[in-house]
PDB file of N, H, CA, C and O in Angstrom:
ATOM      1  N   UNK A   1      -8.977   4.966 -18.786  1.00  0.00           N
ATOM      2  CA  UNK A   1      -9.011   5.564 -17.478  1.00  0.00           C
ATOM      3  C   UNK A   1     -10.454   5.963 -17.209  1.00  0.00           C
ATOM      4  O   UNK A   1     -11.222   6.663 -17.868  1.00  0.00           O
ATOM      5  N   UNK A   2     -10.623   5.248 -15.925  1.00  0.00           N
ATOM      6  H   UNK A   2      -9.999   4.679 -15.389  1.00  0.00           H
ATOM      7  CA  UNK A   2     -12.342   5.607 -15.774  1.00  0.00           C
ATOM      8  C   UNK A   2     -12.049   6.637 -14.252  1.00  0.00           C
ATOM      9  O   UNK A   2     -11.335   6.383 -13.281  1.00  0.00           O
ATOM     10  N   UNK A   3     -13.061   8.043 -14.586  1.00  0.00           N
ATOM     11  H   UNK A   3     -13.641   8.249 -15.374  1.00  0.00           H
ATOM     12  CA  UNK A   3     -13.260   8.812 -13.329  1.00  0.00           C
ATOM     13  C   UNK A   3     -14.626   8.677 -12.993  1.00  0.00           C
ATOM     14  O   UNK A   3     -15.602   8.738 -13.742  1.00  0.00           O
ATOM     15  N   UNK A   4     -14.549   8.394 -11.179  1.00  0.00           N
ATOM     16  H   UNK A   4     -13.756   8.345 -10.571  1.00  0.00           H
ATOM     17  CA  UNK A   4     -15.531   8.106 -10.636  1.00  0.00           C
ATOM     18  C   UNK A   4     -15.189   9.161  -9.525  1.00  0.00           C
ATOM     19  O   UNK A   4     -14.148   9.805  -9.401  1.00  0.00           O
ATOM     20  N   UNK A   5     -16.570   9.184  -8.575  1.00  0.00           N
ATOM     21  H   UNK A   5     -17.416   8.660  -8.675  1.00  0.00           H
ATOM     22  CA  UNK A   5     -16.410   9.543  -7.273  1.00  0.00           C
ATOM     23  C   UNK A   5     -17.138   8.845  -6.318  1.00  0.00           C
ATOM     24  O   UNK A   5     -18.198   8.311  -6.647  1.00  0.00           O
ATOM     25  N   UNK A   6     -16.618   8.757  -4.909  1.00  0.00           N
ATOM     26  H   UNK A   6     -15.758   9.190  -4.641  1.00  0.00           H
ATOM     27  CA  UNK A   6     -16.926   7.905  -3.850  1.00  0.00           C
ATOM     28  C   UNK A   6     -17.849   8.607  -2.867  1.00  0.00           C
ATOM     29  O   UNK A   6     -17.279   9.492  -2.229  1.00  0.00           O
ATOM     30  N   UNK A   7     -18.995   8.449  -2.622  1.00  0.00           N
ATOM     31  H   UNK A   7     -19.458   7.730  -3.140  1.00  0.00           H
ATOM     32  CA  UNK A   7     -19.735   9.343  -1.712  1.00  0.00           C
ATOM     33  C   UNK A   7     -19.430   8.267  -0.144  1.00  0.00           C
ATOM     34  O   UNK A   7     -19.748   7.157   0.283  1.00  0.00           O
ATOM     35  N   UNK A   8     -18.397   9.790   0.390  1.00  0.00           N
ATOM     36  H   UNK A   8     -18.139  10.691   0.043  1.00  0.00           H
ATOM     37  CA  UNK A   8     -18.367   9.849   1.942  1.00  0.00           C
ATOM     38  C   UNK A   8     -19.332  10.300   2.555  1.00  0.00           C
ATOM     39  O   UNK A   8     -19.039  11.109   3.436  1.00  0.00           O
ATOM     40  N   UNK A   9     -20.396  10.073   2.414  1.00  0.00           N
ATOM     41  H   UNK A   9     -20.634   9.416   1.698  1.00  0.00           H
ATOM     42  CA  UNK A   9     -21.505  10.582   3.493  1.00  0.00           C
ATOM     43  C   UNK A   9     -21.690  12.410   3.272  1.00  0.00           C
ATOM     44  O   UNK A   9     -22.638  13.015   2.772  1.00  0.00           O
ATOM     45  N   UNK A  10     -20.434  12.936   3.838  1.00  0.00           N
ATOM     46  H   UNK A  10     -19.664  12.444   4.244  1.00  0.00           H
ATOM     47  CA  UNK A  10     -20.078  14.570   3.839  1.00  0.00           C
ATOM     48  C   UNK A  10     -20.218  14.649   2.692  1.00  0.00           C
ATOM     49  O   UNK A  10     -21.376  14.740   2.284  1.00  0.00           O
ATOM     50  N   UNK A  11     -19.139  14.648   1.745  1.00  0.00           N
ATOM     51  H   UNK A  11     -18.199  14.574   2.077  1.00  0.00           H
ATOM     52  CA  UNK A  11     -18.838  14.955   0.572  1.00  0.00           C
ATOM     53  C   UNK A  11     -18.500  14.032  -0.035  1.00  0.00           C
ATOM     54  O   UNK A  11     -18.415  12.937   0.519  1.00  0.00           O
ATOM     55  N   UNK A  12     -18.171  14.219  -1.510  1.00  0.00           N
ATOM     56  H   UNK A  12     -18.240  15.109  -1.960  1.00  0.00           H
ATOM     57  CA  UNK A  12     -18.087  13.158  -2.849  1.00  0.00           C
ATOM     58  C   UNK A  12     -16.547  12.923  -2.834  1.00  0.00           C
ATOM     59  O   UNK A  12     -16.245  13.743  -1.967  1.00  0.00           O
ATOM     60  N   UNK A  13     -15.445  12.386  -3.193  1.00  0.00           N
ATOM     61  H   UNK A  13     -15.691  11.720  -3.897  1.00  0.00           H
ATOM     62  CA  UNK A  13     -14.159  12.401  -3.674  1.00  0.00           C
ATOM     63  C   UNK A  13     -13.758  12.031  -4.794  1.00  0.00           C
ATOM     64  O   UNK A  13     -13.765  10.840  -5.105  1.00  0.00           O
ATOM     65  N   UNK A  14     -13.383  12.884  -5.514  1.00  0.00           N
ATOM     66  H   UNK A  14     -13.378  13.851  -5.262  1.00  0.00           H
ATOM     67  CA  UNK A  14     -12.755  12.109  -6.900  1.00  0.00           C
ATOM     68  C   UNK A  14     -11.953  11.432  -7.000  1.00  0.00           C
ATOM     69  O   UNK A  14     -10.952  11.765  -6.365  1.00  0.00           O
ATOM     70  N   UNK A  15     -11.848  10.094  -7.819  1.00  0.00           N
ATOM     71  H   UNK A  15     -12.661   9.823  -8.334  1.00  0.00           H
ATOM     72  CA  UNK A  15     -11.075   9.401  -8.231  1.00  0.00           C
ATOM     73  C   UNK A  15     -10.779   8.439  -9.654  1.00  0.00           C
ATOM     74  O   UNK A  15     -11.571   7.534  -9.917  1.00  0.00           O
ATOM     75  N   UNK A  16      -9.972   8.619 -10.257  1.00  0.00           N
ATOM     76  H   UNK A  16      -9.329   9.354 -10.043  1.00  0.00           H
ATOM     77  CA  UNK A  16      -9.280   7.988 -11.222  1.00  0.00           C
ATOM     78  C   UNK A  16      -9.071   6.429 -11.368  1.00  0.00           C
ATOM     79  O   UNK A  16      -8.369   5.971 -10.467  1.00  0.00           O
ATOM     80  N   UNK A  17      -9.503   5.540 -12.263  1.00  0.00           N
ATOM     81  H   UNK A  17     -10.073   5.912 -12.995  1.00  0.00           H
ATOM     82  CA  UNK A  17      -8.590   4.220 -11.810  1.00  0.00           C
ATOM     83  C   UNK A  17      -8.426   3.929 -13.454  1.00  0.00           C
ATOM     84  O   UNK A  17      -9.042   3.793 -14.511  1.00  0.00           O
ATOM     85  N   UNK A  18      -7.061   3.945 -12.802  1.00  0.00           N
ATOM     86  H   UNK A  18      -6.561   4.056 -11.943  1.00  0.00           H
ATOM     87  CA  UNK A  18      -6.083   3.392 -14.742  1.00  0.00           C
ATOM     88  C   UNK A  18      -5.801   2.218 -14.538  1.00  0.00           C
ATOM     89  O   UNK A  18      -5.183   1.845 -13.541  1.00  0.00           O
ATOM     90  N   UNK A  19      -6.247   1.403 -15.528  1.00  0.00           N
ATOM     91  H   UNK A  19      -6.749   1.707 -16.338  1.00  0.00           H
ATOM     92  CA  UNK A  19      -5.649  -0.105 -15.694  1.00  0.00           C
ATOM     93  C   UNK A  19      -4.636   0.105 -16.679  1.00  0.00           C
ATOM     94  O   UNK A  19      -4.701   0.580 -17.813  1.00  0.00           O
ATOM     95  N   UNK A  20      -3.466  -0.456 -15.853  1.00  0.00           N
ATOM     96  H   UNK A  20      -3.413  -0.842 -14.932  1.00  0.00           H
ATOM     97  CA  UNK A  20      -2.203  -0.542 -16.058  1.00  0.00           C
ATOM     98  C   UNK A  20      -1.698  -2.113 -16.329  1.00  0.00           C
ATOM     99  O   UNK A  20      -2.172  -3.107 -15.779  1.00  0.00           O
ATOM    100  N   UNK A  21      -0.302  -2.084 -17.604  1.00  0.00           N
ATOM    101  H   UNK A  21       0.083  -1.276 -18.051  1.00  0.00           H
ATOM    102  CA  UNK A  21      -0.397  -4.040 -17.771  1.00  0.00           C
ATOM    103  C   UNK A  21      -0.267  -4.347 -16.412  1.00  0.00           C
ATOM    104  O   UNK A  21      -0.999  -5.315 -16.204  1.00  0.00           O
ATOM    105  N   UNK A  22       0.287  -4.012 -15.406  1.00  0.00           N
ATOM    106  H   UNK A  22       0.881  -3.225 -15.576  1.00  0.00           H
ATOM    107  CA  UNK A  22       0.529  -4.510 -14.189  1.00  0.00           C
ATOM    108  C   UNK A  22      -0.806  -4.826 -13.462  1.00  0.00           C
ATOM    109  O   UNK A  22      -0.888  -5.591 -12.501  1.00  0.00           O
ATOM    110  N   UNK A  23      -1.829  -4.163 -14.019  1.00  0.00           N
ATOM    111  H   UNK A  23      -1.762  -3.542 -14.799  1.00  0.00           H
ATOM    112  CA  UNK A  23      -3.132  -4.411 -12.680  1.00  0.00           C
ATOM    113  C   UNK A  23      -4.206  -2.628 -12.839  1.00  0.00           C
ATOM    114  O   UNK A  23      -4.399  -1.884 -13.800  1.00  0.00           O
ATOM    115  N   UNK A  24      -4.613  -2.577 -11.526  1.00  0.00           N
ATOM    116  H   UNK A  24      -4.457  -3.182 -10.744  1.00  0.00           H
ATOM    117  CA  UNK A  24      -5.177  -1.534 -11.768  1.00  0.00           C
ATOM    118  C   UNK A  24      -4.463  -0.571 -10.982  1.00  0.00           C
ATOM    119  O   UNK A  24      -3.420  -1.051 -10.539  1.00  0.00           O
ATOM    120  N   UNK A  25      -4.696   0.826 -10.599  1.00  0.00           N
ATOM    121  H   UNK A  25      -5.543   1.217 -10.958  1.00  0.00           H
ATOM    122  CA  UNK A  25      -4.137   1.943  -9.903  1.00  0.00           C
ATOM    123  C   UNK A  25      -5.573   2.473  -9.475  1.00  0.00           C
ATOM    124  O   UNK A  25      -6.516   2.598 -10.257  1.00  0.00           O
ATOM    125  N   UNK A  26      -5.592   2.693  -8.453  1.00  0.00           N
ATOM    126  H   UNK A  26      -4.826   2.592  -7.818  1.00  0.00           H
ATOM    127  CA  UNK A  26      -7.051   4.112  -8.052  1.00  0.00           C
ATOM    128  C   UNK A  26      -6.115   4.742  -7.533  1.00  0.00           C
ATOM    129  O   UNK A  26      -5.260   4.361  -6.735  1.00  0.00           O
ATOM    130  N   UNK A  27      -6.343   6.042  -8.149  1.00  0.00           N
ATOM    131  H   UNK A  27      -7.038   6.352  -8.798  1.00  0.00           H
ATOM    132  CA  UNK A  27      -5.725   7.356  -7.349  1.00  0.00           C
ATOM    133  C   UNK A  27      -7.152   8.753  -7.131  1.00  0.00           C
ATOM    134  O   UNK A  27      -8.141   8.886  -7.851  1.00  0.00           O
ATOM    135  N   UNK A  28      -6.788   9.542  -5.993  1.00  0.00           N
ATOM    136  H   UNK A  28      -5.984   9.433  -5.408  1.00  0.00           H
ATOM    137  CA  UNK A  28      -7.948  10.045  -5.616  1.00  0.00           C
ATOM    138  C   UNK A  28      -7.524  12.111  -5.421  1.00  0.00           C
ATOM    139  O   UNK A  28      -6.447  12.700  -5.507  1.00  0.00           O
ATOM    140  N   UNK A  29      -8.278  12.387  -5.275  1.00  0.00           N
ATOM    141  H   UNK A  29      -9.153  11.909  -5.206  1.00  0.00           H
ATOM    142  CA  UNK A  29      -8.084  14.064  -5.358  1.00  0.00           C
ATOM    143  C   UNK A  29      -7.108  14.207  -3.884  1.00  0.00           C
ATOM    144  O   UNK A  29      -6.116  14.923  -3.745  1.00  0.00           O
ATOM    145  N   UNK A  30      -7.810  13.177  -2.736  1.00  0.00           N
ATOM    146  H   UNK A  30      -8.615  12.595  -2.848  1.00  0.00           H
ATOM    147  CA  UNK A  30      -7.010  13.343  -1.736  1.00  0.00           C
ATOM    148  C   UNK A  30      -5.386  13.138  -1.259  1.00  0.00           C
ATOM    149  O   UNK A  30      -4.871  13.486  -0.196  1.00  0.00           O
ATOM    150  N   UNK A  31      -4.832  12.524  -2.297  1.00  0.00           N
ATOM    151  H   UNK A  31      -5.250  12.242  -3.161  1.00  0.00           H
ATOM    152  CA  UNK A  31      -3.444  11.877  -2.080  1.00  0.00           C
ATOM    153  C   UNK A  31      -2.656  13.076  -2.679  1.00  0.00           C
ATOM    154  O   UNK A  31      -2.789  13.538  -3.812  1.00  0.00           O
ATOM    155  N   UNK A  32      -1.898  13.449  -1.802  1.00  0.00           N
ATOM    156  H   UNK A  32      -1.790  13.075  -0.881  1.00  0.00           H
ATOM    157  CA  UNK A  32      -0.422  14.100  -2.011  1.00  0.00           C
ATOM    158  C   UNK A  32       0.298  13.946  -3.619  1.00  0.00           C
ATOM    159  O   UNK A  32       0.434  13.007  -4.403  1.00  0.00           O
ATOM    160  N   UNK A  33       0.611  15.188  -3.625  1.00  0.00           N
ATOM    161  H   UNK A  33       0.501  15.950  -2.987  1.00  0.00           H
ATOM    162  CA  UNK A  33       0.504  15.272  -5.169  1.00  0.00           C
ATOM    163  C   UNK A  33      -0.505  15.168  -6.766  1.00  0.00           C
ATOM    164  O   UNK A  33      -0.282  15.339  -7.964  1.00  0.00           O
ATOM    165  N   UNK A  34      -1.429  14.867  -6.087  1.00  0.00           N
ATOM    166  H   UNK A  34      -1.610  14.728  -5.113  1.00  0.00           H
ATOM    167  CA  UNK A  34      -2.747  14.682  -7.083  1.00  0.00           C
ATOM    168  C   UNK A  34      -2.717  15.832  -8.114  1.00  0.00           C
ATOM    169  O   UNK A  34      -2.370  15.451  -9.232  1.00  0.00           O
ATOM    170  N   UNK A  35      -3.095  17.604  -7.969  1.00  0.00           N
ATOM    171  H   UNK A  35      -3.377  17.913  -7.061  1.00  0.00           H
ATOM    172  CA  UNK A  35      -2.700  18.191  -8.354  1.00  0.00           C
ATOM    173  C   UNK A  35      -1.993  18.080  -9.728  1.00  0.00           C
ATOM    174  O   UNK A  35      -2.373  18.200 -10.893  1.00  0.00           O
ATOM    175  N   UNK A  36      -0.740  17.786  -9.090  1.00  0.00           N
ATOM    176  H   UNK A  36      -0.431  17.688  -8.144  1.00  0.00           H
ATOM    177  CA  UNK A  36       0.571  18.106 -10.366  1.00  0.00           C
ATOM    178  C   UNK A  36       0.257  16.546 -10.840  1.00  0.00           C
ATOM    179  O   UNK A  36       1.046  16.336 -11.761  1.00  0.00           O
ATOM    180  N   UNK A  37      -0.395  15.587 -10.659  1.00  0.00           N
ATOM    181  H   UNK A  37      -1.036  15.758  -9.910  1.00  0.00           H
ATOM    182  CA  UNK A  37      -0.463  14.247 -11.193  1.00  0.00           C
ATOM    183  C   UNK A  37      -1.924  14.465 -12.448  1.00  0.00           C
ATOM    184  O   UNK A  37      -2.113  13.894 -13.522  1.00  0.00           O
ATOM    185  N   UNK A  38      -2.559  15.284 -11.893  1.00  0.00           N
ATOM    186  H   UNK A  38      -2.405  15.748 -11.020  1.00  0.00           H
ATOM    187  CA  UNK A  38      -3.958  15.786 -12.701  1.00  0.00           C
ATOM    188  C   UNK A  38      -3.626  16.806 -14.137  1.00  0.00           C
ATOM    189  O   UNK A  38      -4.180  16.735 -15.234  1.00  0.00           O
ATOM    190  N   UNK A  39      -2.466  17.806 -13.664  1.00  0.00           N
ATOM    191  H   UNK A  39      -2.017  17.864 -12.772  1.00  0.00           H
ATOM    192  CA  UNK A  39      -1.988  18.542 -14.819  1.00  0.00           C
ATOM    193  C   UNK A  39      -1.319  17.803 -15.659  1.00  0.00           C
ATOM    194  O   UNK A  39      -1.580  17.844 -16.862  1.00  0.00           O
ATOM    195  N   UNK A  40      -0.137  16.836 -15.045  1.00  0.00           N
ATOM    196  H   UNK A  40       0.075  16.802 -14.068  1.00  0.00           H
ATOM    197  CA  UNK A  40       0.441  16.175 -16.302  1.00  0.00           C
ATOM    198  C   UNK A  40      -0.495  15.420 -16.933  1.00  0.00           C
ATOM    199  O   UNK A  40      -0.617  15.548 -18.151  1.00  0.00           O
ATOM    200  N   UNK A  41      -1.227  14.603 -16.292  1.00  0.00           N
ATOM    201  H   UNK A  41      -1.129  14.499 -15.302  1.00  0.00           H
ATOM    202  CA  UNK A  41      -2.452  13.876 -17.098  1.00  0.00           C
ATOM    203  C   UNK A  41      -2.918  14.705 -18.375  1.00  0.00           C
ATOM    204  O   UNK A  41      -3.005  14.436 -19.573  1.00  0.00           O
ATOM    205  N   UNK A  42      -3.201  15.917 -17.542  1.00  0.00           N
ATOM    206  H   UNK A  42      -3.131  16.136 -16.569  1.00  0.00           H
ATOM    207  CA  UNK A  42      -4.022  16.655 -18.943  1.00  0.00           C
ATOM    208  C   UNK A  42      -3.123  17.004 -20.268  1.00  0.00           C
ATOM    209  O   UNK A  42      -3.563  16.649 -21.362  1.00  0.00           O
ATOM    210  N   UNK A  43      -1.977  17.635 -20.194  1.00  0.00           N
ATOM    211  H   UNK A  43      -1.620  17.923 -19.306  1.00  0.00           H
ATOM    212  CA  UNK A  43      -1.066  17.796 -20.675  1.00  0.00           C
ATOM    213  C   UNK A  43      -0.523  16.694 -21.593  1.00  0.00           C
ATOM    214  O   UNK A  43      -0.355  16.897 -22.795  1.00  0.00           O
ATOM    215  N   UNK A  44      -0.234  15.446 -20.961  1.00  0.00           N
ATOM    216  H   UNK A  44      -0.371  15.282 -19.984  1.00  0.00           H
ATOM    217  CA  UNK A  44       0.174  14.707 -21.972  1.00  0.00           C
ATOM    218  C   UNK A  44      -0.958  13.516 -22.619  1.00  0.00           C
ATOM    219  O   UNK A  44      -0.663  12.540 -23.309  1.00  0.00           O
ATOM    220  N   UNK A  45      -2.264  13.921 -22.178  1.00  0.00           N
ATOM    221  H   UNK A  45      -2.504  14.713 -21.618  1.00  0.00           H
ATOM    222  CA  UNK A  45      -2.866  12.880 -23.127  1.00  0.00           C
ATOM    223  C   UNK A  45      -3.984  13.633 -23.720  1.00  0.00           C
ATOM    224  O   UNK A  45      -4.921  13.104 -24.318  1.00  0.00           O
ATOM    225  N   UNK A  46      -3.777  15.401 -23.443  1.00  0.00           N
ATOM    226  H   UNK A  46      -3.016  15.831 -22.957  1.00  0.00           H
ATOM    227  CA  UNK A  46      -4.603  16.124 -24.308  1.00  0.00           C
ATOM    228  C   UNK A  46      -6.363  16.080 -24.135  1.00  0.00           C
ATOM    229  O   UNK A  46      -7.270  16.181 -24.961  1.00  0.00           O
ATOM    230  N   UNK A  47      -6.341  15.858 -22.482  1.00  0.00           N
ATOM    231  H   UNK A  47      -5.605  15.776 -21.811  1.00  0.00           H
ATOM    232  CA  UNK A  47      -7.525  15.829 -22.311  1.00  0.00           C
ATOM    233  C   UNK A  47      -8.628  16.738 -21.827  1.00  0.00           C
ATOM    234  O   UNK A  47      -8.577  17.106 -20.653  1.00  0.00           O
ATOM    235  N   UNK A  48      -9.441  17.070 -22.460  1.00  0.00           N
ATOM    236  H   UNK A  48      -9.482  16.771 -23.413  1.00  0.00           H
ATOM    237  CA  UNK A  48     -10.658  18.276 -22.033  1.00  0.00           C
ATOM    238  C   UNK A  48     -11.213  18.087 -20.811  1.00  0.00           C
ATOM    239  O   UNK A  48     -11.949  17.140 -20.537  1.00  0.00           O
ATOM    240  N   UNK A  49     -10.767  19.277 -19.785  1.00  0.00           N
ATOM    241  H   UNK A  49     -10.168  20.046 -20.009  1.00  0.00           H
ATOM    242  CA  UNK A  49     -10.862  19.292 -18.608  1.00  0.00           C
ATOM    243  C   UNK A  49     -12.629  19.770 -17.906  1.00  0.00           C
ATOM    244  O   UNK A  49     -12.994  20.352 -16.884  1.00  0.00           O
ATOM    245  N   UNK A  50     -13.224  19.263 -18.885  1.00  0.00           N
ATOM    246  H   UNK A  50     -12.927  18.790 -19.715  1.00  0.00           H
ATOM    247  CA  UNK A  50     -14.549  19.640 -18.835  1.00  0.00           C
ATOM    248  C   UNK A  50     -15.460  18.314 -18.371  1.00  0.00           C
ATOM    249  O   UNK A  50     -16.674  18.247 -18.179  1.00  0.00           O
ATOM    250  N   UNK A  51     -14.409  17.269 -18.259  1.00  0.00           N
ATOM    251  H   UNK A  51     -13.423  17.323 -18.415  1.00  0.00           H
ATOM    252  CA  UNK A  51     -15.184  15.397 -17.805  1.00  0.00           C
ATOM    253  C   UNK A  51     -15.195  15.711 -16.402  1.00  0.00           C
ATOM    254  O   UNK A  51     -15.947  14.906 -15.853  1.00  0.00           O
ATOM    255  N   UNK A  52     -14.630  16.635 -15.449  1.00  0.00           N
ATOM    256  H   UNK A  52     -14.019  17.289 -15.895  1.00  0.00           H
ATOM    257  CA  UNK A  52     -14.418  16.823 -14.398  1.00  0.00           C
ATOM    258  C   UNK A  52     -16.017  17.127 -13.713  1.00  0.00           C
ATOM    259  O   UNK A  52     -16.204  16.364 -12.765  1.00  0.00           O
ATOM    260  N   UNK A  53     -17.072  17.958 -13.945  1.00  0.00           N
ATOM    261  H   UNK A  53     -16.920  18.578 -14.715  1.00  0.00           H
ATOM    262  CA  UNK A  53     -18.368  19.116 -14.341  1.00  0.00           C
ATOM    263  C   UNK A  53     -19.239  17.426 -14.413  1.00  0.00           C
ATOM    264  O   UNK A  53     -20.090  17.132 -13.574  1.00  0.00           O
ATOM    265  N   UNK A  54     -18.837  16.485 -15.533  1.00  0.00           N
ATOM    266  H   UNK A  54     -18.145  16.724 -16.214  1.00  0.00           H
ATOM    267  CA  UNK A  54     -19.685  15.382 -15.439  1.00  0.00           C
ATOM    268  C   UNK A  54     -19.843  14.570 -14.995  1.00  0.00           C
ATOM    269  O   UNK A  54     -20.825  13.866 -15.232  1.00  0.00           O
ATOM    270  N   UNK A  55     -18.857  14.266 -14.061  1.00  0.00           N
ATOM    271  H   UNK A  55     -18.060  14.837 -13.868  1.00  0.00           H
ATOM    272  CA  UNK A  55     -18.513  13.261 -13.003  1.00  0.00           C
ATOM    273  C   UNK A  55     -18.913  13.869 -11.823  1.00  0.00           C
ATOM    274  O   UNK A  55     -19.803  13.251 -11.238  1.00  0.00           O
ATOM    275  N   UNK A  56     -18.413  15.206 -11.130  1.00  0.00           N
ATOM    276  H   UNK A  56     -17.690  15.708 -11.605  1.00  0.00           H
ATOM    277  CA  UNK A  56     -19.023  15.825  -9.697  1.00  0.00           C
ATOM    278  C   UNK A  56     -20.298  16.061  -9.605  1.00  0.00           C
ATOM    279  O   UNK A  56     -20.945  15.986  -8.560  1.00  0.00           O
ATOM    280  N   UNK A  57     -20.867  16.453 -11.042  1.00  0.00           N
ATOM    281  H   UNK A  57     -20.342  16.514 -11.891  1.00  0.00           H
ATOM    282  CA  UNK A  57     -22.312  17.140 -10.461  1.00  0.00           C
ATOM    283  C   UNK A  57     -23.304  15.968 -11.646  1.00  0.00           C
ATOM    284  O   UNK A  57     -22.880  15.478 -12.693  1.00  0.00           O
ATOM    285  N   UNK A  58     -24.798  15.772 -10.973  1.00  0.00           N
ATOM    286  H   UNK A  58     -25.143  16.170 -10.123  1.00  0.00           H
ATOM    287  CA  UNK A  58     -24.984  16.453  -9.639  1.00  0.00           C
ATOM    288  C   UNK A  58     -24.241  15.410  -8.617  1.00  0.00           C
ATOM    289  O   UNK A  58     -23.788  14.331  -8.999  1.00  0.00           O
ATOM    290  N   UNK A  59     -24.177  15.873  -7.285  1.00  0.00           N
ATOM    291  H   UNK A  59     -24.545  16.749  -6.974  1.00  0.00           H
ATOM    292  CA  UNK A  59     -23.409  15.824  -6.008  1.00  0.00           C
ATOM    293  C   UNK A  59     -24.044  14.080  -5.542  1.00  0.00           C
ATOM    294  O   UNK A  59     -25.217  13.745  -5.712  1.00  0.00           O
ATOM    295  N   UNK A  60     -23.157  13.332  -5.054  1.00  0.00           N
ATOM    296  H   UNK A  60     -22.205  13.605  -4.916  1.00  0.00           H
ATOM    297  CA  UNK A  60     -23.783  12.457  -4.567  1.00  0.00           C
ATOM    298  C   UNK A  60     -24.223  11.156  -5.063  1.00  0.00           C
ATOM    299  O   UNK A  60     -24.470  10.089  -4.501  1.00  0.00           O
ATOM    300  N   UNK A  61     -24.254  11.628  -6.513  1.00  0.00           N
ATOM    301  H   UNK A  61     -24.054  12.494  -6.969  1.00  0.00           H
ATOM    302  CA  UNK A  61     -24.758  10.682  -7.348  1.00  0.00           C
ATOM    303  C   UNK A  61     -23.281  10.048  -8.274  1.00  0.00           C
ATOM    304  O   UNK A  61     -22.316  10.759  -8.553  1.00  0.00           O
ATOM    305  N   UNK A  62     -23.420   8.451  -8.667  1.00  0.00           N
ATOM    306  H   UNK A  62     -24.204   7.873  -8.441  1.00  0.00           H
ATOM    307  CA  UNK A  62     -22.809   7.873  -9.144  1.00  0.00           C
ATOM    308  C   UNK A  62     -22.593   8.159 -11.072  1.00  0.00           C
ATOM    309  O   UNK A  62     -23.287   7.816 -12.029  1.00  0.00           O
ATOM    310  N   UNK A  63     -21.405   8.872 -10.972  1.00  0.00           N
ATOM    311  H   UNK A  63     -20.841   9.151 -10.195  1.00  0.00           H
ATOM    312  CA  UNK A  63     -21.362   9.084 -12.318  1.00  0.00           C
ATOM    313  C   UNK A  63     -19.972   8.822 -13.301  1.00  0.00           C
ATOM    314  O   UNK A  63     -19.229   9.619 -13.875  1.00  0.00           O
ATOM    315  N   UNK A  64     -19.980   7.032 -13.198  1.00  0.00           N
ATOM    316  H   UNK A  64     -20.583   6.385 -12.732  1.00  0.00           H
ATOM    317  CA  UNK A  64     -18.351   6.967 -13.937  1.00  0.00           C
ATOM    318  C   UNK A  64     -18.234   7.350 -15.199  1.00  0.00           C
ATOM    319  O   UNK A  64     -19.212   7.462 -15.937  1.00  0.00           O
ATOM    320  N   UNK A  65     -16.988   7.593 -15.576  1.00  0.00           N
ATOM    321  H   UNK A  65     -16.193   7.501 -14.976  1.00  0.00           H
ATOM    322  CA  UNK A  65     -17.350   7.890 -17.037  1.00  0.00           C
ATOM    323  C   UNK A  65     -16.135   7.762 -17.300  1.00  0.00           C
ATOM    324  O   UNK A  65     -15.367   7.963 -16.360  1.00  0.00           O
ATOM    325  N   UNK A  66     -15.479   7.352 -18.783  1.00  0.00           N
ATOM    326  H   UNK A  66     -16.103   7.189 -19.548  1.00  0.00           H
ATOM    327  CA  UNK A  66     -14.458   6.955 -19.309  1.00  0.00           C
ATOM    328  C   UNK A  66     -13.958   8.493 -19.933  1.00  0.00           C
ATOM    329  O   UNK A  66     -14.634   9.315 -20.552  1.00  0.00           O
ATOM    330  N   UNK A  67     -12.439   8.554 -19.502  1.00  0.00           N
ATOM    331  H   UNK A  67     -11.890   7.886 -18.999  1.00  0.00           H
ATOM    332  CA  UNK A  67     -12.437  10.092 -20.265  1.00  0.00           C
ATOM    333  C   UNK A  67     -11.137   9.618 -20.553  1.00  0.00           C
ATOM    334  O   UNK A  67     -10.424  10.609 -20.402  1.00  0.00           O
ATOM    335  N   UNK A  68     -10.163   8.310 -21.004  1.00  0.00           N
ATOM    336  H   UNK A  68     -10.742   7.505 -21.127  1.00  0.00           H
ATOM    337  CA  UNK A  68      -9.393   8.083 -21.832  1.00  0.00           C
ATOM    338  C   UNK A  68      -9.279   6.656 -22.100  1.00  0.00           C
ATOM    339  O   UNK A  68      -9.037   5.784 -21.265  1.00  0.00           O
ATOM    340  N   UNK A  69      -9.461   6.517 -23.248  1.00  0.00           N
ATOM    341  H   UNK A  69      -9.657   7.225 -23.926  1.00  0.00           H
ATOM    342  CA  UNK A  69      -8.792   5.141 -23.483  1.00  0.00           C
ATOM    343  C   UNK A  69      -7.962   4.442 -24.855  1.00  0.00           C
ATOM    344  O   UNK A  69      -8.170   4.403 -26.067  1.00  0.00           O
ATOM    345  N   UNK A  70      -7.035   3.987 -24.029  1.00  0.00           N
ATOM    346  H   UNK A  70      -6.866   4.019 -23.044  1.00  0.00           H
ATOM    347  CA  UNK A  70      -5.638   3.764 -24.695  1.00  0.00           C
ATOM    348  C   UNK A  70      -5.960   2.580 -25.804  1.00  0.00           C
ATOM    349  O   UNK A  70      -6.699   1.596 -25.829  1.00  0.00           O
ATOM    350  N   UNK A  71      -4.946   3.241 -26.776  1.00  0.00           N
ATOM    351  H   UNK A  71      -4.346   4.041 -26.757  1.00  0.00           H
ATOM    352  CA  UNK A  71      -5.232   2.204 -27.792  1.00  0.00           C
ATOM    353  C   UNK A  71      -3.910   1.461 -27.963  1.00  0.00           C
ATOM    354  O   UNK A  71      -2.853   1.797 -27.429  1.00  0.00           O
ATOM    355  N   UNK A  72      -4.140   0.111 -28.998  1.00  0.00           N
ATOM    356  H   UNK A  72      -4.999  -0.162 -29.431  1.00  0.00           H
ATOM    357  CA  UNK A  72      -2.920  -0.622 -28.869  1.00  0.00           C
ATOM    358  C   UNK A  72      -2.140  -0.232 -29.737  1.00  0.00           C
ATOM    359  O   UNK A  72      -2.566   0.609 -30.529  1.00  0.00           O
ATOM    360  N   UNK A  73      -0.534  -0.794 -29.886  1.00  0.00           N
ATOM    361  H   UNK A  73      -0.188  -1.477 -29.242  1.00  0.00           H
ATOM    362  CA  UNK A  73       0.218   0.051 -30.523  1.00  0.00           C
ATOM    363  C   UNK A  73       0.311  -1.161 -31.461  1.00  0.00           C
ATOM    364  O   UNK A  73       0.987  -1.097 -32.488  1.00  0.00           O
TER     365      UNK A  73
END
């Protein structure tokens, strides 16, 4: 799962994109339910909510960064 953000001109938006076997997913801070989709994330894959700090700032600037990746079973 790579978090990026999209600079709208105004402001930055966060977003997520999980490659899934099906393809990829982008999901973004703005979509309904994000929230409770961000806690279970953390919750069930035990992730330090501190990748958040390295991806927003500084503002504007392009900063993807991998903050899970799945291994095979």
């Amino acid at each position: 799962m790579t978090a990026y953000k999209r600079d709208l001109m105004t402001v930055d938006l966060l977003c997520l994109l999980l490659e899934l076997d099906e393809g990829v997913l982008e999901v973004h801070e703005d979509m309904r339910g994000y929230p409770a989709f961000e806690q279970a994330m953390f919750e069930a894959l035990g992730l330090d909510p501190e990748w958040k700090l390295g991806v927003l700032f500084p503002a504007f600037e392009a900063r993807p960064t991998l903050i899970y990746q799945r291994t095979s079973i």
